[in-house]
C-alpha positions as CSV (number, residue, x, y, z in Angstrom):
1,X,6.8,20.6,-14.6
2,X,7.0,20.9,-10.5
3,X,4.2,18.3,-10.5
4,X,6.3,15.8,-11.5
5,X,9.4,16.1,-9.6
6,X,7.4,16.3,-6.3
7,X,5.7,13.1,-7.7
8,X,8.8,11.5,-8.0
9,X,9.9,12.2,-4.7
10,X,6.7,11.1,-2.7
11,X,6.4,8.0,-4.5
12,X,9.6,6.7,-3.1
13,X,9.1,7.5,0.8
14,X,5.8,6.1,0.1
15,X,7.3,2.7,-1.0
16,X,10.2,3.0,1.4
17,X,8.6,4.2,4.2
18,X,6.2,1.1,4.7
19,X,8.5,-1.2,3.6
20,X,11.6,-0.7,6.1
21,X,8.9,0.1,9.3
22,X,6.9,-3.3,8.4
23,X,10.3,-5.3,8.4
24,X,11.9,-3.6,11.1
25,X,8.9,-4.4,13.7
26,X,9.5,-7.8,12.2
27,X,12.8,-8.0,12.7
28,X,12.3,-6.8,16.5
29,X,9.6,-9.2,17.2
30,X,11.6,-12.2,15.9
31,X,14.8,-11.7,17.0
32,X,15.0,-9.2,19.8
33,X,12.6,-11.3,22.6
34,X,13.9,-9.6,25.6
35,X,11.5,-6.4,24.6
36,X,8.4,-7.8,24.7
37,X,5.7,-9.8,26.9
38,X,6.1,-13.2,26.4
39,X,3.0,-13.8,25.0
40,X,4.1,-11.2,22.2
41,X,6.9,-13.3,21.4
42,X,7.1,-14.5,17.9
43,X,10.0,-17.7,17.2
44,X,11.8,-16.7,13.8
45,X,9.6,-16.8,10.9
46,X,9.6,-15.8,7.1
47,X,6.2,-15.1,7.0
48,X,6.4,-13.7,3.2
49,X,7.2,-17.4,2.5
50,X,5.7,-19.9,5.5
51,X,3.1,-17.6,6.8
52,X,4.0,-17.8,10.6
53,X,2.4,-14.5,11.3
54,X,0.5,-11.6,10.0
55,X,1.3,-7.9,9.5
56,X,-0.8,-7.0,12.4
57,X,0.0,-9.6,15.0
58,X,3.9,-7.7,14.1
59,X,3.2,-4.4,14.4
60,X,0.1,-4.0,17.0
61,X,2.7,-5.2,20.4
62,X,4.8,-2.5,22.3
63,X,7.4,-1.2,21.1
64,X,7.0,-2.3,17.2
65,X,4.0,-0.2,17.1
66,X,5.9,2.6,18.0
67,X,7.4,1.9,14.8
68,X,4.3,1.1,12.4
69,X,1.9,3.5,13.6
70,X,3.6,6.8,13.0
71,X,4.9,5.6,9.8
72,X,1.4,4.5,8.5
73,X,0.1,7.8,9.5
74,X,2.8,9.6,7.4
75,X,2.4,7.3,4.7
76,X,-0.5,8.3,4.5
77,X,0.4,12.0,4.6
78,X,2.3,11.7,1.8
79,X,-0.6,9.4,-0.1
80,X,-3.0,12.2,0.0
81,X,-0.1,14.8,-1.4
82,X,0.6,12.4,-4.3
83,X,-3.2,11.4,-5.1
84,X,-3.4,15.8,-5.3
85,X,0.0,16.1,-7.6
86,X,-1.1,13.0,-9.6
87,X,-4.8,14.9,-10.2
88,X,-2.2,18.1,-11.2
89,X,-0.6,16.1,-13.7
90,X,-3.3,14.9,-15.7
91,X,-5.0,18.3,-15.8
92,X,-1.9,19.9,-17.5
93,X,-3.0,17.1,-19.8
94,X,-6.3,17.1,-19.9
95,X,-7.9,20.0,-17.9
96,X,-11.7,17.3,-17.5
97,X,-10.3,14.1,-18.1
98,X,-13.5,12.0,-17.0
99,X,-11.1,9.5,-14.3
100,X,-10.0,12.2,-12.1
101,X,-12.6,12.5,-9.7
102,X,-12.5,8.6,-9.4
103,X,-8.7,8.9,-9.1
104,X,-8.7,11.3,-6.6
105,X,-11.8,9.9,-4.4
106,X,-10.3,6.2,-4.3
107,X,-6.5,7.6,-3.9
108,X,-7.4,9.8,-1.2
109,X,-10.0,7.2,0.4
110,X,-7.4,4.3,0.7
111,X,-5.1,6.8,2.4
112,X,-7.8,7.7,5.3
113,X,-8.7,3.9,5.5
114,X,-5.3,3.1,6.1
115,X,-5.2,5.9,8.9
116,X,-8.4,4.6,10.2
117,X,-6.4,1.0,10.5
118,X,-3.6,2.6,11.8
119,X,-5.4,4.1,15.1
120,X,-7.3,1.0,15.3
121,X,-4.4,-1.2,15.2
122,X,-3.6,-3.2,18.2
123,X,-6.7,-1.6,20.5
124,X,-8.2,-4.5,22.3
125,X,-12.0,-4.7,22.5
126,X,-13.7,-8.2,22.1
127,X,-16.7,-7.4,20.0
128,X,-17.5,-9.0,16.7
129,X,-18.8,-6.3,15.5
130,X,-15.6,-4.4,16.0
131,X,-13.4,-7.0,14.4
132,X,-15.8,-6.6,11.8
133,X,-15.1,-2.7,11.1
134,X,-11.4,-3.4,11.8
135,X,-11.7,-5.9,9.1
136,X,-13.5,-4.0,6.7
137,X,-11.7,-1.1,7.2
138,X,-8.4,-3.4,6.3
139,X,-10.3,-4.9,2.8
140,X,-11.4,-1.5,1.7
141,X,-8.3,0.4,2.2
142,X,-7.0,-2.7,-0.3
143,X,-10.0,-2.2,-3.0
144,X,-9.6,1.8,-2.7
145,X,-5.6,2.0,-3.4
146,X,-6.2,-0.9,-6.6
147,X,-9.0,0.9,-7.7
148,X,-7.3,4.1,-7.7
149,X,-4.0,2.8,-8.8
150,X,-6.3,0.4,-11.8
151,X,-7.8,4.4,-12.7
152,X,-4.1,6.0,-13.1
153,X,-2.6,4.3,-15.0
154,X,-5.8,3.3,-17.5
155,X,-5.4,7.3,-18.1
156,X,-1.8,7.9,-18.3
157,X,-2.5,5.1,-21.2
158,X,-5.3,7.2,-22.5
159,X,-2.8,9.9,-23.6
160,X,0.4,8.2,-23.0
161,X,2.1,9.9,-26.4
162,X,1.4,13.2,-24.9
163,X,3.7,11.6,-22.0
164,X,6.8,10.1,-23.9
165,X,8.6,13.3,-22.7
166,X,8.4,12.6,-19.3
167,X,8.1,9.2,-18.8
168,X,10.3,6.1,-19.7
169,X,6.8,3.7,-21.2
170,X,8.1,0.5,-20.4
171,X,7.5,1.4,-16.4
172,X,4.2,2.8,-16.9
173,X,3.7,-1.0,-18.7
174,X,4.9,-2.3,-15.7
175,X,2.8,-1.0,-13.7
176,X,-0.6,-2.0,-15.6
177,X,1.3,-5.2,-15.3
178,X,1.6,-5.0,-11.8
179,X,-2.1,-3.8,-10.9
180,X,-3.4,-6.4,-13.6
181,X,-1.5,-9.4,-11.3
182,X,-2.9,-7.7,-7.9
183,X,-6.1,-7.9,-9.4
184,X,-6.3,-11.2,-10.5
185,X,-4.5,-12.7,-7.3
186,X,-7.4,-10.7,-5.6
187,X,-10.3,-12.2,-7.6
188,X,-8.2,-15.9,-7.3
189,X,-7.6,-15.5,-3.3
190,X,-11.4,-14.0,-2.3
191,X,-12.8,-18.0,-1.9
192,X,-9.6,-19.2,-0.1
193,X,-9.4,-16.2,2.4
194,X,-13.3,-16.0,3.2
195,X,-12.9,-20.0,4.1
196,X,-11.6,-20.6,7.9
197,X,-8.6,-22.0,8.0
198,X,-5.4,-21.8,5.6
199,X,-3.6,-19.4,7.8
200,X,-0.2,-19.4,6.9
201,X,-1.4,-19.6,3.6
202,X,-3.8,-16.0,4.3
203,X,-0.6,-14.5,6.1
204,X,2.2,-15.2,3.2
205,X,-0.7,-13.4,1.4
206,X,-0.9,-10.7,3.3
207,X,3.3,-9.8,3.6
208,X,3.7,-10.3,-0.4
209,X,0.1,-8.7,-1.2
210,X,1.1,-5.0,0.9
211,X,4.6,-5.7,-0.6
212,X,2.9,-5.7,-3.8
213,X,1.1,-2.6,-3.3
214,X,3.7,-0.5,-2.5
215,X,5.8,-1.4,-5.1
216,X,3.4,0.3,-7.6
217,X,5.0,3.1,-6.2
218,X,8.5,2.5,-6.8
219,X,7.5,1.8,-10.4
220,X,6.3,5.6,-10.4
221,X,9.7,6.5,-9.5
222,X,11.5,4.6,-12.1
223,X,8.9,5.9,-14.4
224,X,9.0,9.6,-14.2
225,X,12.6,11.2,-16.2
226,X,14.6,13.4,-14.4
227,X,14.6,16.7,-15.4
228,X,17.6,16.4,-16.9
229,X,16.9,13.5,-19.5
């Protein structure tokens, strides 16, 4: 099936994509000084382990956001395409299965919100009511993709023996794995994050969190056969 090979091939960009543009602007921000504003500079940090900065204070400065910004938007491109494939797949399945307009409304959602975030990132306008959106905006692109990622995989279990052709199972257990863990760390987190303070603590979140995220799609990857097997 063509659905599945062009799957295959959008779920890696979509994990490797986001993943080199997110370290690269943090690679230029921490070591490469001379290209931004002092007050942009950022002394060397880990912040997936000590929290010395978040994603956005990265990737919203000239020039990193010439880096983040297109490849959000693409990411997101290529989101919408694999939310529409994905919905393909499970009709060859099951023409009604009852999840696919929820897959397909959250999939496609978190991929506008992160758009939304995207064009909004790093625009400068001191109203709380606008950090508000930009922060909601930021949450709900979160709560769409787990939502929508929770939905898939609940209904590639609902007929996963129809599936043992194409598939290798123990990924597509990885990945309920994987969603289960982002949803619990979510539920755990939502008290510590809505407190002010722990900073590094909300920032290490943050980088490992997104990291988290994506990698549900290299699990697709590794989950889907070649044609060939």
């Amino acid at each position: 099936m063509d659905k599945i090979e062009k799957v295959k091939s959008i779920s890696i960009w979509v994990f490797i994509i986001p993943f080199i543009a997110l370290n690269a602007c943090l690679i230029l921000i921490t070591q490469f000084h001379g290209l931004f504003n002092d007050k942009d500079v950022i002394i060397n940090t880990i912040p997936y382990i000590d929290g010395g900065t978040s994603i956005s204070r990265t990737a919203r400065v000239f020039p990193t956001y010439l880096i983040f910004k297109p490849a959000m938007f693409f990411t997101s491109y290529l989101l919408i395409k694999y939310w529409l494939y994905s919905r393909e797949i499970i009709q060859f399945f099951n023409k009604n299965h009852k999840n696919i307009k929820y897959i397909l409304f959250f999939g496609i959602g978190s991929a506008i919100l992160l758009t939304l975030h995207s064009i909004f990132l790093g625009i400068k306008f001191d109203n709380d009511l606008y950090k508000l959106f930009r922060r909601v905006v930021m949450l709900s692109f979160i709560i769409f993709e787990l939502v929508a990622q929770a939905y898939l995989v609940m209904t590639y279990y609902s007929f996963k023996n129809d599936l043992l052709k194409f598939i290798n199972l123990n990924f597509l257990k990885m990945k309920l794995i994987l969603v289960s863990i982002l949803v619990l760390v979510a539920l755990i987190s939502i008290p510590i994050v809505s407190m002010p303070g722990n900073t590094a603590f909300k920032h290490a979140l943050e980088w490992n969190y997104f990291i988290g995220v994506i990698s549900f799609y290299l699990l697709t990857f590794f989950m889907w056969k070649n044609k060939n097997q």
